[in-house]
N, C-alpha and C positions, 0 to 999 in steps of 0.2 A: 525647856521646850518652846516656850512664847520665842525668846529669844533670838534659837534658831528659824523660826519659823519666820521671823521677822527679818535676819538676816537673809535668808536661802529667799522670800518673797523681791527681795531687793536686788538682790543679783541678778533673778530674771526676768523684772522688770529692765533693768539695764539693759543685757543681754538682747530682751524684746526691741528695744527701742533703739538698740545701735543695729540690730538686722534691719527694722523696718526703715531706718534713714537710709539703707543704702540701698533699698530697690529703685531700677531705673522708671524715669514715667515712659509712658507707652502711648502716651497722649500726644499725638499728632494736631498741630495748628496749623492754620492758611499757612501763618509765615515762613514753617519748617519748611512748606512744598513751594513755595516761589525760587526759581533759581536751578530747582530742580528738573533732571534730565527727566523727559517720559518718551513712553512709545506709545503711537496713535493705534489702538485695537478697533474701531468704528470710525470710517472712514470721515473725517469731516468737513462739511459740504452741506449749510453751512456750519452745522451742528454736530458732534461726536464724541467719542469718548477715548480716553489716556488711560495707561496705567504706569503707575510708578512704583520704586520701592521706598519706605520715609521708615526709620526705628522699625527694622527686621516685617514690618511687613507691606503687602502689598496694598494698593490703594488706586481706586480707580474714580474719575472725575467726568463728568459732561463736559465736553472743551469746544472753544469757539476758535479760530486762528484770529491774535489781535489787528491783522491787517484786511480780515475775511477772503482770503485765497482757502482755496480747498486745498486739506492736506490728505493724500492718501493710507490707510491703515498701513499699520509698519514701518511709516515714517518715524525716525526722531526727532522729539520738542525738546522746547524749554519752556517751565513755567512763569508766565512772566509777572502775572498776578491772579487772584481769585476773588469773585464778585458772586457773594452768593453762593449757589450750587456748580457753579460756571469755569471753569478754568480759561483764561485766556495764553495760547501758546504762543510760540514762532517756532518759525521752524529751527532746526540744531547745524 
């Protein structure tokens, strides 16, 4: 009885620990969204806000245009870096 018990404990520790290596992280960084396309939802002028998609979800950021032209909502960006809470874009 120990024995099995000790056996069958070990197998689904394995088992555990090969499922839990293979979930994806969902953990979004600055550096994932640099690079990336967005669209301007608040018009900005000087100040507004993006949204993008990054790892299936959606994500939205305070944006600045890096040259500070005002970009109109529904415009497309690129991110061109993030400072803070901030996104700095250009246009696409």
């Amino acid at each position: 009885g120990l024995l099995g018990g000790v056996v069958l404990g070990t197998l689904m520790f394995g088992l555990l620990r090969l499922l839990w290596q293979q979930q994806a992280s969902s953990h979004i960084t600055q550096e994932d969204l640099v690079g990336h396309a967005a669209i301007v939802q608040v018009a900005i002028d000087p100040l507004g806000e993006v949204a993008l998609q990054a790892k299936g979800s959606t994500v939205t950021y305070l944006a600045r245009a890096e040259d500070g032209t005002a970009i109109p909502a529904g415009a497309p960006v690129t991110i061109s870096r993030i400072t803070g809470e901030i996104a700095l874009v250009r246009k696409a």
